[in-house]
N, CA and C atoms as an extended XYZ file, in Angstrom:
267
Properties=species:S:1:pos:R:3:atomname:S:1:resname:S:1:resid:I:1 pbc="F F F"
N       132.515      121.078       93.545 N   UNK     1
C       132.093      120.125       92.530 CA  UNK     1
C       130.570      120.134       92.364 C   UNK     1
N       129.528      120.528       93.261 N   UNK     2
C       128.444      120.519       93.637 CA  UNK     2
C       127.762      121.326       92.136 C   UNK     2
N       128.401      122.385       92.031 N   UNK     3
C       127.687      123.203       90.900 CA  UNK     3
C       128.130      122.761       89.551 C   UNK     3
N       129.204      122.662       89.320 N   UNK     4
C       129.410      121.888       88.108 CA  UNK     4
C       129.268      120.258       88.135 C   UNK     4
N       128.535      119.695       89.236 N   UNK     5
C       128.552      117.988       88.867 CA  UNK     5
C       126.577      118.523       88.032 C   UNK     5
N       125.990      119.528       88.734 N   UNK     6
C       124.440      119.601       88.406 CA  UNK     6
C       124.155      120.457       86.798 C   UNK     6
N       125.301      121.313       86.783 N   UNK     7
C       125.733      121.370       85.311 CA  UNK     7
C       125.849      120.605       84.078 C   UNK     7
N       126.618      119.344       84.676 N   UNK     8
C       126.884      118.673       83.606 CA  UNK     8
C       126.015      117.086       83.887 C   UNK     8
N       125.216      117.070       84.881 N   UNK     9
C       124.116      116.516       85.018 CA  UNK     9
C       122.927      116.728       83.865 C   UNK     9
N       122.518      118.360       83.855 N   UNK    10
C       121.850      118.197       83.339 CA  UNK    10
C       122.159      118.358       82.021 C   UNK    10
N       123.194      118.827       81.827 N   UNK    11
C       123.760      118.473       80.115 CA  UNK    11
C       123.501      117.136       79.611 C   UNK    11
N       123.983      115.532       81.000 N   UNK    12
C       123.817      114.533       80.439 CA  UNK    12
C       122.570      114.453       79.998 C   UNK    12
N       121.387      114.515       80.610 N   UNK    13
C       120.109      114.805       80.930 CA  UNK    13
C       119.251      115.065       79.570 C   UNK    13
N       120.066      115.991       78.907 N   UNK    14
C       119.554      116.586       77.542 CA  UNK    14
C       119.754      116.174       76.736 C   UNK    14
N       121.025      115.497       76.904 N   UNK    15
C       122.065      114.633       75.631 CA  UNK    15
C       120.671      113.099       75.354 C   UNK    15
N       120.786      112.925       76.654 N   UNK    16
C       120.000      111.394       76.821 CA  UNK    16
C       118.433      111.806       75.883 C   UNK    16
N       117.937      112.643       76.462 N   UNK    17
C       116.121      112.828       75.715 CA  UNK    17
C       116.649      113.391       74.429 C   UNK    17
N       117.449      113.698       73.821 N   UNK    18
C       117.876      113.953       72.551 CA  UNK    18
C       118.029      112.169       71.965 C   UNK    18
N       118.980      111.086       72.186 N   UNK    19
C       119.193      110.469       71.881 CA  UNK    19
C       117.649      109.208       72.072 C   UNK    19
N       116.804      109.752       72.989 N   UNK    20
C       115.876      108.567       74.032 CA  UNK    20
C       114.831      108.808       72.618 C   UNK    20
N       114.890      110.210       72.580 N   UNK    21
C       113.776      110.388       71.544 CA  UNK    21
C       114.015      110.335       69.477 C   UNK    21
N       115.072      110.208       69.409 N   UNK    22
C       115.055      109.629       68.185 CA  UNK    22
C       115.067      108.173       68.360 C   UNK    22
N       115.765      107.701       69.250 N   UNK    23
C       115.341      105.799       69.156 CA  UNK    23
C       114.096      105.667       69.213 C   UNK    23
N       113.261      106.463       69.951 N   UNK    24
C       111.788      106.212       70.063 CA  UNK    24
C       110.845      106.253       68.765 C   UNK    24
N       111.445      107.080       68.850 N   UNK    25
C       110.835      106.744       66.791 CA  UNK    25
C       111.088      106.049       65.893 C   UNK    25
N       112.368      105.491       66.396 N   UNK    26
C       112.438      104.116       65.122 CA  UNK    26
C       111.632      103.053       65.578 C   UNK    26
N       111.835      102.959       67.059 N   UNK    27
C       111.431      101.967       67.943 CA  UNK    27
C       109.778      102.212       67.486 C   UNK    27
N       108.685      103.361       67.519 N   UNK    28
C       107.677      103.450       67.309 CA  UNK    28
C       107.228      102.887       66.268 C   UNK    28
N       108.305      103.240       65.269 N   UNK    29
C       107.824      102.921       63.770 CA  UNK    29
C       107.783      101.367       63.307 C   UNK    29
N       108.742      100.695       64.312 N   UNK    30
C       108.536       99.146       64.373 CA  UNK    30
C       107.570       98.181       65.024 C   UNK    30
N       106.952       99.176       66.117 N   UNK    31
C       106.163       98.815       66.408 CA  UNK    31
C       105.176       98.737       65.999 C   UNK    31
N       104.376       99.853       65.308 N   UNK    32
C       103.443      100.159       64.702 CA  UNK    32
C       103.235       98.799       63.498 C   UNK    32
N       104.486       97.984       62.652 N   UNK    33
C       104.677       97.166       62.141 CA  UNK    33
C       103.969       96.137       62.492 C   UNK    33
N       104.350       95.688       63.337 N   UNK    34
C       103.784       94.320       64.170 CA  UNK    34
C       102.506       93.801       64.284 C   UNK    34
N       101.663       92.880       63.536 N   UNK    35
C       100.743       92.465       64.239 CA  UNK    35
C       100.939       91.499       66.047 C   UNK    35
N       100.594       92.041       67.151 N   UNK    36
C       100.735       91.695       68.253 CA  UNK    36
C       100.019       90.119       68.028 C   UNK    36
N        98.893       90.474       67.517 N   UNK    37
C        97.823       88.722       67.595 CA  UNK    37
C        98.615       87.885       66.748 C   UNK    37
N        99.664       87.709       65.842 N   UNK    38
C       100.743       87.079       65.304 CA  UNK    38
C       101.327       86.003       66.062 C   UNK    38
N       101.751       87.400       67.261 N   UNK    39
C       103.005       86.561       67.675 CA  UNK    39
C       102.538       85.686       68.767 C   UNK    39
N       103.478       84.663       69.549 N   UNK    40
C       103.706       83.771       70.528 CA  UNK    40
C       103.590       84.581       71.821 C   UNK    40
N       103.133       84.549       72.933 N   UNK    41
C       103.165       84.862       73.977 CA  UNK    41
C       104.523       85.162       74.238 C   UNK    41
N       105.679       84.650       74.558 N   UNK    42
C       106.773       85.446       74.895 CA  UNK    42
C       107.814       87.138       73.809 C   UNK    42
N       107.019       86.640       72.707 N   UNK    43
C       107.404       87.546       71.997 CA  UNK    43
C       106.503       88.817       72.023 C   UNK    43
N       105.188       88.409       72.475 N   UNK    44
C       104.542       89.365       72.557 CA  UNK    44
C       104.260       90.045       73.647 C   UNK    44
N       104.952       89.380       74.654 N   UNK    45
C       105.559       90.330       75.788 CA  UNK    45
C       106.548       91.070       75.858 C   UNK    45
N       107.422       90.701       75.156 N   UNK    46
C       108.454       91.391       74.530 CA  UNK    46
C       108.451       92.903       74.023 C   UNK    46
N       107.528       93.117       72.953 N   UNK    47
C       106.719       93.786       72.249 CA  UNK    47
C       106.093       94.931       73.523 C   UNK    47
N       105.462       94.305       74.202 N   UNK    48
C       104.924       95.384       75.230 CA  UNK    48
C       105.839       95.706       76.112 C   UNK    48
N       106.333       95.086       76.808 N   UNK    49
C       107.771       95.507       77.283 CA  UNK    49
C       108.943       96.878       76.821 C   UNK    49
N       108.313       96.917       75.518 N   UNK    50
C       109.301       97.852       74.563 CA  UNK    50
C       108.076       99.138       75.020 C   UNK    50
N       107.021       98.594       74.607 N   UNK    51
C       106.246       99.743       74.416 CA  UNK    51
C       106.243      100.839       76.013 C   UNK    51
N       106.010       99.630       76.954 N   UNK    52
C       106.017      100.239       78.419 CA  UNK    52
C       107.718      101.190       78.910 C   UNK    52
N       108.366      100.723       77.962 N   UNK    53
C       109.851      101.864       78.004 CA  UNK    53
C       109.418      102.922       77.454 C   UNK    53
N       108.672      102.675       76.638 N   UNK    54
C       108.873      104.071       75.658 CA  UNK    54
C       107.909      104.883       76.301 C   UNK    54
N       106.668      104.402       76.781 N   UNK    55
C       105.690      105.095       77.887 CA  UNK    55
C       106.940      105.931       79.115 C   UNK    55
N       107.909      105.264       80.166 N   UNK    56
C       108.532      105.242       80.929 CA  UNK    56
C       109.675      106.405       80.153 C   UNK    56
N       110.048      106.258       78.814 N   UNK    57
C       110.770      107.536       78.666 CA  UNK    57
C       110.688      108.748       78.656 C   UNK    57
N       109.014      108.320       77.961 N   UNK    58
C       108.239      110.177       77.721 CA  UNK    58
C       108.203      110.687       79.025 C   UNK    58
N       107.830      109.812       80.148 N   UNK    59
C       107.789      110.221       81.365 CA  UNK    59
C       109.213      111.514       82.264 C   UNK    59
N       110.439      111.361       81.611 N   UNK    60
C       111.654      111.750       81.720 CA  UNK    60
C       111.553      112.907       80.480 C   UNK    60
N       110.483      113.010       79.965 N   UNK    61
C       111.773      114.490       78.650 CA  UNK    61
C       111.194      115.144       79.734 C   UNK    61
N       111.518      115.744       80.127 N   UNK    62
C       110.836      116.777       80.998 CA  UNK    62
C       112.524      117.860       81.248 C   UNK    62
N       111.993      118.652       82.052 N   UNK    63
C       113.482      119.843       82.282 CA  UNK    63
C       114.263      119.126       83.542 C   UNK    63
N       115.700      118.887       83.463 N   UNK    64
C       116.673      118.103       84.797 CA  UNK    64
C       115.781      118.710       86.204 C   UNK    64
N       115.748      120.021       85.858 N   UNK    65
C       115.124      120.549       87.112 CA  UNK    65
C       114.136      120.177       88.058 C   UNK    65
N       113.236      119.348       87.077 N   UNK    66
C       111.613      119.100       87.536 CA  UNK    66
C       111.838      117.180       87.954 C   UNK    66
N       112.987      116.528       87.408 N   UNK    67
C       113.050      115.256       87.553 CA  UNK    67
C       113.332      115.006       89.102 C   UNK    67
N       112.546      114.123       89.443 N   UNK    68
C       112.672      113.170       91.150 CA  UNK    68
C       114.072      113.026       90.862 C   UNK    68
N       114.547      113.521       92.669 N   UNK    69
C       116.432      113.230       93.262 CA  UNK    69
C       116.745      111.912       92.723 C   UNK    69
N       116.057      111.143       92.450 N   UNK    70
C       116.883      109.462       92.388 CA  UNK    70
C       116.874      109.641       90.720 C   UNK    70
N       115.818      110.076       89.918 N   UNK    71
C       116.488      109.924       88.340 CA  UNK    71
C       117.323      111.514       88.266 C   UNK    71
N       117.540      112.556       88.532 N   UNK    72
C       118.969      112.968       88.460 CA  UNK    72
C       120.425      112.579       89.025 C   UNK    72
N       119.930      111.202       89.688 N   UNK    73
C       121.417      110.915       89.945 CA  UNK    73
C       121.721      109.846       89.114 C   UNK    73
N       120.722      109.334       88.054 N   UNK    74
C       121.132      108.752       87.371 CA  UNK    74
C       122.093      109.548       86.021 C   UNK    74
N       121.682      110.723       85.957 N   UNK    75
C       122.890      111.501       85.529 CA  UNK    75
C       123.843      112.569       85.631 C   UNK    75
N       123.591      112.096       87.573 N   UNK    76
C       124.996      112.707       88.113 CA  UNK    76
C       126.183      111.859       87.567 C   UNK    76
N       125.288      110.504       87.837 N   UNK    77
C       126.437      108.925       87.244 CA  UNK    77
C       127.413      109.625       86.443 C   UNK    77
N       127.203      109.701       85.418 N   UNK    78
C       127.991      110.106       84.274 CA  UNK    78
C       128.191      111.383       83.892 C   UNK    78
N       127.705      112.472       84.707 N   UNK    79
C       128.803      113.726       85.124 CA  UNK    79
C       129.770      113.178       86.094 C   UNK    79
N       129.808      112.443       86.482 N   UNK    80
C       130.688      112.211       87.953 CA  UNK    80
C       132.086      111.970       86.874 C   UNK    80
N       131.799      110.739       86.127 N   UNK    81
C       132.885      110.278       85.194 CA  UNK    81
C       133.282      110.830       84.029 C   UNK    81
N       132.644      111.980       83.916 N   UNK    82
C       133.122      113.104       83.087 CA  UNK    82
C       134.014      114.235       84.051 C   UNK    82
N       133.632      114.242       85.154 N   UNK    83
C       134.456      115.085       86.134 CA  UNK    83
C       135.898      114.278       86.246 C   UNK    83
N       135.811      113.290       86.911 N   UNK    84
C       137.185      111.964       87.328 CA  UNK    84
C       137.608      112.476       86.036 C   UNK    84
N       137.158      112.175       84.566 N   UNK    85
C       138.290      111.729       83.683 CA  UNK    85
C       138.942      113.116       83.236 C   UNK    85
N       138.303      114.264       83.504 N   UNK    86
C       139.048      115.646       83.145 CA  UNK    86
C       139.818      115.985       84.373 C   UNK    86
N       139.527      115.692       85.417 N   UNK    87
C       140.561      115.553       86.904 CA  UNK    87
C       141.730      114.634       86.598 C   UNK    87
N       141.571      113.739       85.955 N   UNK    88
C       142.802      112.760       85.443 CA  UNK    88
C       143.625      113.130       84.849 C   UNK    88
N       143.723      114.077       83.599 N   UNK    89
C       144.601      114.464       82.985 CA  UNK    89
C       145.705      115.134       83.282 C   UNK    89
């Protein structure tokens, strides 16, 4: 299972910065919207909060290969349950 769980690891891996990075651009483009000095203090933590993900995603496009053991097992996660559910059938 070892070689095909890191297979389809990093398939998830690719799927995800495919999907991380078009939200990021809508997400950018709303941001860019916003006057920050507008808003209320909790909303405008909010606001940065978003922004510090999107900092925290770019951090991840990178190749499965090069990502720290603890964020590829965040998509061993869901090779694992892509393995179980084709073992199920």
């Amino acid at each position: 299972m070892g070689e095909n769980l890191e297979k389809l690891a990093n398939l998830e891996h690719e799927q995800w910065c495919d999907w991380s990075k078009s939200v990021s651009q809508d997400m950018e483009k709303l941001i860019n919207l916003i006057d920050l000095e507008k808003l209320n203090n909790e909303d405008k933590e909010f606001v940065e909060s978003q922004i510090k993900r999107l900092a925290r995603w770019r951090s991840y496009w990178i190749a499965y290969d090069d990502l720290d053991d603890n964020v590829k097992e965040q998509d061993r996660i869901y090779a694992r349950k892509v393995i179980e559910e084709i073992n199920s059938r």
